[in-house]
KEDOPA-89339 format. One record per residue (C-alpha): x, y, z. Coordinates in steps of 0.001 Angstrom, whole numbers, plus 500000, padded with zeros to 6 digits. Layout:
XYZ;...
END
This chain:
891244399238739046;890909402606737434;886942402074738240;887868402063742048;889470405576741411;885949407027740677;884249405560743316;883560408527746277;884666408417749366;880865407745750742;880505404687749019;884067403615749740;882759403762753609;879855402199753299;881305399607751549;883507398924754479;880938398863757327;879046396920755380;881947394394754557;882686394509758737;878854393872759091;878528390578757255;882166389693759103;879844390326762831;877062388388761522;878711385268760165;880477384693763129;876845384332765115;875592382228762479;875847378780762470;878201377053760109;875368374917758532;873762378586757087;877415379430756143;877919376750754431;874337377079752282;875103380250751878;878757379728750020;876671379100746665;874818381780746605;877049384392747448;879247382820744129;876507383163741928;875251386756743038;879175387090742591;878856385989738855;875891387666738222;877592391446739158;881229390492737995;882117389355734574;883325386366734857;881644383668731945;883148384100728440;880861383961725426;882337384311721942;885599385644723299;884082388478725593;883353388237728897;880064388507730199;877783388493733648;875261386183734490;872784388953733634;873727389494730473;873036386280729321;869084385247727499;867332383937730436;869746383503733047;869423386193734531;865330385869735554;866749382443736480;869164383687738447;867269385745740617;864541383388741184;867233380675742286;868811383130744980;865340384112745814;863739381005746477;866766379573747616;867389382156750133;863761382408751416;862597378982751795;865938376928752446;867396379161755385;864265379127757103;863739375705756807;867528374700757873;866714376851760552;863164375826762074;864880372437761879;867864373505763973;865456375174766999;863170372258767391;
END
């Protein structure tokens, strides 16, 4: 946690309303978006945080050939075409 130690005090606030903003929003939400949602936050999760390990060093999704153009395209589509959908369904 050394890393956390260098971190100013501005981002450590942000951080923080931010983290209290997606709390707020979740709970108007409706648990089927939640729920869709789970996934992707996990992989945008493993693509900041090392977490895979290849040849005995950990590494993030973006680090590795190809996964990470993958990646982003997954979350992307994923997050722009499936929400909307799940939700267009819900309101009619």
């Amino acid at each position: 946690m050394v890393w956390l130690k260098n971190i100013s005090l501005f981002t450590k606030i942000m951080t923080g309303i931010s983290i209290a903003g997606i709390i707020v929003t979740a709970w108007f939400v409706p648990l089927k978006i939640v729920i869709l949602f789970f996934p992707l936050a996990l992989v945008t999760f493993a693509y900041s945080i090392p977490l895979l390990k290849v040849k005995d060093k950990k590494k993030r999704l973006r680090e590795i050939f190809l996964i990470k153009i993958t990646t982003v395209a997954l979350v992307w589509s994923f997050a722009t075409v499936t929400f909307p959908l799940v939700e267009s369904v819900r309101i009619y």
